[in-house]
C-alpha positions in Angstrom: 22.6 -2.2 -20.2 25.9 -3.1 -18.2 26.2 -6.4 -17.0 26.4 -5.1 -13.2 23.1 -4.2 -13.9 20.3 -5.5 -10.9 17.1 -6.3 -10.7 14.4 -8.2 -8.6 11.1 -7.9 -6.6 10.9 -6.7 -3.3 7.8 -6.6 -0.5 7.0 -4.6 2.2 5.5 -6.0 5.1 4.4 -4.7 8.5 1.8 -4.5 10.7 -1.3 -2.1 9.2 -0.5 1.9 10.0 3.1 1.6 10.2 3.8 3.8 6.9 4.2 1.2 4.4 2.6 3.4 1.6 4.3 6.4 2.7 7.2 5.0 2.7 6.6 3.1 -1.4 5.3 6.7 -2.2 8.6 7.8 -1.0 11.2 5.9 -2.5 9.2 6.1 -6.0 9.1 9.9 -5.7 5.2 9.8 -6.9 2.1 9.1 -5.2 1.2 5.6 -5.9 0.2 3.2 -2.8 -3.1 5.6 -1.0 -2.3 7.0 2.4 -4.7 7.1 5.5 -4.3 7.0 9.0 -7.0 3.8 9.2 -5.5 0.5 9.2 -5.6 -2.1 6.0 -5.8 0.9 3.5 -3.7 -1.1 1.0 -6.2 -4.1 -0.8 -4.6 -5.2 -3.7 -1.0 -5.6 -4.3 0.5 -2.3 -5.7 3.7 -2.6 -7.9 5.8 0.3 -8.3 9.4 0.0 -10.0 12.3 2.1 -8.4 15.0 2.6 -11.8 18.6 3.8 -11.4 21.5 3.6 -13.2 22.8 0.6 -10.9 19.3 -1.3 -10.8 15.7 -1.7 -10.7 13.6 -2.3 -8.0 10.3 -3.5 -7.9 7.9 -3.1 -4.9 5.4 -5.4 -3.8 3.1 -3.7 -1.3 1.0 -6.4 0.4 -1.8 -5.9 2.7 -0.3 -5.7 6.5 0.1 -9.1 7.8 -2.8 -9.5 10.5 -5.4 -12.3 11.7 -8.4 -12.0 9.1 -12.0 -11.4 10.7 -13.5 -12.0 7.3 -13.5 -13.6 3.7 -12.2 -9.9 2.9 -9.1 -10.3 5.8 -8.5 -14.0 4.7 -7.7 -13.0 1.1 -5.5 -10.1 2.6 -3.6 -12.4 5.0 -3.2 -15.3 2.4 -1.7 -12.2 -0.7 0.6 -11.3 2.3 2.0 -14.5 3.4 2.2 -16.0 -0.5 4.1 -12.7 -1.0 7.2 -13.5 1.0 8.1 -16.4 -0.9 8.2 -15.1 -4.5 10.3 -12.4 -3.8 14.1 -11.2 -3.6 13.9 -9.0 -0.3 11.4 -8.6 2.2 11.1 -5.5 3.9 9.4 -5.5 7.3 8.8 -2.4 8.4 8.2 -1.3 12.2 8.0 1.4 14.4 10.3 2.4 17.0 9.4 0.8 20.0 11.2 -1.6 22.7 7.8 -3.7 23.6 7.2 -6.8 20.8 3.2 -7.9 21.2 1.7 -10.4 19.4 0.8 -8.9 15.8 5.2 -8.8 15.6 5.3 -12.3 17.0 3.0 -13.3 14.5 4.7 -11.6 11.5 8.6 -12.9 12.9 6.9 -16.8 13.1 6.3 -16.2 8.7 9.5 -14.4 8.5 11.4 -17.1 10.3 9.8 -19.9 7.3 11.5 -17.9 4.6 15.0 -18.0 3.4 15.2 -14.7 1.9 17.0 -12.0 2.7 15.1 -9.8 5.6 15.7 -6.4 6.2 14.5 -4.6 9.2 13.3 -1.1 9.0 12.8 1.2 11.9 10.3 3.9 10.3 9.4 7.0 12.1 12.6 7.9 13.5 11.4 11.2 13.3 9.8 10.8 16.6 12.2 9.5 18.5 15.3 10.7 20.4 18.5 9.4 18.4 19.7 8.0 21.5 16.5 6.0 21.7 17.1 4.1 18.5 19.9 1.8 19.8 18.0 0.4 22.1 15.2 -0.3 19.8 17.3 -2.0 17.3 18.5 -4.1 19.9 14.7 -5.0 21.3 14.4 -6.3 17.4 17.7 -8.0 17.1 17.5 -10.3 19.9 14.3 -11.5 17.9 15.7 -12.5 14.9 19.2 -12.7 12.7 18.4 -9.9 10.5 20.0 -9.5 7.1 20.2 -5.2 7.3 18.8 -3.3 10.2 18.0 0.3 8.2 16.4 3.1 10.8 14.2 5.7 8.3 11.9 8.4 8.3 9.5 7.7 5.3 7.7 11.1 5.8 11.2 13.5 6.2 12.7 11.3 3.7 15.8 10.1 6.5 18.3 7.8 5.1 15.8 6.7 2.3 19.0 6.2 0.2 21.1 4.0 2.5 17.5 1.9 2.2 17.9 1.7 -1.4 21.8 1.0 -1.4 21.1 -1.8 1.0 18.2 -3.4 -1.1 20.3 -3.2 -3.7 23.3 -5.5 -2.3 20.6 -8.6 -2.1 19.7 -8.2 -5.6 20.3 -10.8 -8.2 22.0 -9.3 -11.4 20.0 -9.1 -14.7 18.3 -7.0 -17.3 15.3 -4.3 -16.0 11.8 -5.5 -16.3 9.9 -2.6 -17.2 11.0 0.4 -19.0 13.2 3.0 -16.9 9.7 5.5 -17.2 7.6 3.3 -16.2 6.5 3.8 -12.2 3.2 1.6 -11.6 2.0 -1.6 -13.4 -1.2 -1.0 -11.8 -4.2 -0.4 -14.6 -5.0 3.2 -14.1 -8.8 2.5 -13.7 -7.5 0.7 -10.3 -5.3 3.7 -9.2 -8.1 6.4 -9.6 -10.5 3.6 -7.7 -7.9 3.9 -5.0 -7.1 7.8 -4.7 -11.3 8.1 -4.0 -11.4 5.3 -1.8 -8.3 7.2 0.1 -10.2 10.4 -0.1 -13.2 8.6 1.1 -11.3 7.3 4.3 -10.0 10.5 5.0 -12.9 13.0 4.7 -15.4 10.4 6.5 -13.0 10.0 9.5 -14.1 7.5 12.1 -17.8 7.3 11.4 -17.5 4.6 8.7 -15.2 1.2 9.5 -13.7 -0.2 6.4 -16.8 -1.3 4.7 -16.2 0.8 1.6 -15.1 -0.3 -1.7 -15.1 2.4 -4.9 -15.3 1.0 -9.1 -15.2 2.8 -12.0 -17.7 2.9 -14.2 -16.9 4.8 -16.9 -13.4 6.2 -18.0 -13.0 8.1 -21.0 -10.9 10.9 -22.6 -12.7 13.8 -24.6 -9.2 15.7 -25.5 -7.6 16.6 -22.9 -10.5 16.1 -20.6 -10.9 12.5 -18.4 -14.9 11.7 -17.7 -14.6 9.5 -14.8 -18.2 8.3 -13.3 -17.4 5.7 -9.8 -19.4 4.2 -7.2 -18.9 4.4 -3.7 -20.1 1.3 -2.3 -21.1 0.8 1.7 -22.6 -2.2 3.7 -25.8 -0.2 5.1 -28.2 2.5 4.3 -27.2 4.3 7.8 -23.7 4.5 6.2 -24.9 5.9 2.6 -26.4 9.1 3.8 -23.2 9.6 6.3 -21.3 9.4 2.7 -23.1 11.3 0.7 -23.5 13.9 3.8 -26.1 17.2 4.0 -27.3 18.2 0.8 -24.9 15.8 -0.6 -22.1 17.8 1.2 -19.7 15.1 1.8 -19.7 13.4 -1.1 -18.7 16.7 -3.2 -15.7 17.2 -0.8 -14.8 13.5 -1.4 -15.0 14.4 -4.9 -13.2 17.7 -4.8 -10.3 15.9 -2.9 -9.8 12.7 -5.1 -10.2 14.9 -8.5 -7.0 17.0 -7.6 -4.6 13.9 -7.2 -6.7 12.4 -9.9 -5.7 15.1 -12.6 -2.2 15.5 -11.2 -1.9 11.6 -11.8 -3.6 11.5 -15.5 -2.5 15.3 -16.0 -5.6 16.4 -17.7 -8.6 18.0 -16.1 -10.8 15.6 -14.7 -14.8 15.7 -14.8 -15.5 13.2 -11.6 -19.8 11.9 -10.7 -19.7 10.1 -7.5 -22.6 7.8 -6.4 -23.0 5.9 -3.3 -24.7 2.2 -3.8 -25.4 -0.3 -0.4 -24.4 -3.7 -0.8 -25.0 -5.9 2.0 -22.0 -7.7 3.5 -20.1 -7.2 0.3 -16.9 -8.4 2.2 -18.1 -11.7 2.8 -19.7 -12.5 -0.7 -16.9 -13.4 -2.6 -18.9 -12.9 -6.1 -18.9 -8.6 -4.8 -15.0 -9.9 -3.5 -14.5 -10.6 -7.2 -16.4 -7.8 -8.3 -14.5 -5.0 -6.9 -10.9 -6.8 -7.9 -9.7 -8.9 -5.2 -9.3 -12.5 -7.0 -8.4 -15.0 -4.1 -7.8 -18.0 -6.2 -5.1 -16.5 -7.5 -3.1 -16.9 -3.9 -4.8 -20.2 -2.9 
């Protein structure tokens, strides 16, 4: 290992829907952090590690920094905001736009508490005129002294690498902390939970809000075969049939969907049962909170 070598943790923040998990999934090259067009997709914090031969980076993705509604949002807000302070760079990421509301003002008031190094990312550049992006830089500059102000396109992969160079620079120098194959430190129980609830999400559209949380029951390899049996768990009854769908329609395309990413992740063939279980209000019962994996003590 050269003694130029860097390495540190770094966190993307931004308000929910702006592409943070698209833009994780691209810079790591691998699906990791689950994609859907709903807001607050991302629960837990998903670590990925970026190696190359001048450094590795290791990505924090922390739910999007909003005002919590329930025990569920409090223990979201609270990983976020704990988040900023234990690492080497933040990342806020925003789209390109010259109005500011509220949910910014909110997230620049916690950026303006913490001394390190902020980098401003434009995402979605792919939707804008290039003469448009001056002026939207500007909107964000007269807000605060930004470290690097980085304009990207997570989904057409735009100046991805100029992101990575710049991270780079606010690095501290020292020895990798995971091994250069290693891409996730997320248990792989937790990832496969994810890629259904993301299927989930998707396939049910706008007919069921966020009250879905998925857990594995049973994991295990027969050769080169994964048996994988998960629950799909909802706040009502009205929502369970939506989920399991007409003759149980849904749920097999929920199924068909998450077991393609599933077996591409663990690549072996995948032998997925779905059920659906109600649990009343699991999002403010923080023995269910606990349940499905989201420990709040541990920011508090």
């Amino acid at each position: 290992m050269n003694d130029q070598y860097k390495s540190g943790f770094v966190t993307l923040i931004g308000r929910p829907n702006v592409g943070k998990s698209t833009l994780m999934n691209s810079l790591i090259g691998q699906k990791i952090a689950i994609t859907s067009n709903k807001p607050q997709t991302t629960r837990n914090r998903i670590q990925t590690v970026y190696t190359s031969e001048e450094g590795q980076i290791v990505f924090v993705d922390t739910p999007g920094i909003h005002k919590a509604k329930n025990k569920l949002g409090d223990y979201m807000v609270n990983v976020a905001e704990h988040t900023l302070k234990e690492v080497d760079v933040v990342l806020w990421l925003v789209e390109p736009s010259n109005f500011i509301g509220a949910g910014e003002k909110h997230i620049i008031e916690q950026l303006s508490k913490v001394s390190t190094p902020v980098i401003l990312v434009i995402n979605k550049i792919d939707t804008v005129k290039k003469e448009e992006l001056l002026g939207f830089i500007d909107t964000y500059r007269k807000e605060m002294d930004f470290d690097e102000i980085v304009p990207v396109s997570a989904l057409k992969k735009e100046n991805t690498d100029e992101l990575i160079k710049c991270i780079m620079k606010y690095l501290p120098y020292g020895p990798a902390f995971y091994d250069e194959d290693t891409v996730t430190d997320q248990p792989q129980r937790q990832i496969v939970a994810e890629m259904i609830r993301e299927k989930a999400l998707r396939c049910l559209d706008e007919e069921i809000p966020h009250g879905i949380a998925v857990t594995i029951e049973k994991m295990k390899w027969r050769g080169n075969i994964v048996d994988i049996e998960a629950t799909i768990i909802c706040e009502r009854e009205s929502h369970k049939g939506i989920i399991i769908g007409k003759q149980g329609s849904m749920l097999k395309k929920i199924g068909m969907n998450a077991r393609k990413d599933i077996e591409n992740m663990l690549e072996s063939k995948v032998n997925l049962q779905l059920w659906v279980k109600v649990k009343k209000d699991w999002r403010d019962s923080e023995f269910l909170l606990k349940n499905f994996g989201y420990n709040q003590k541990e920011y508090e």
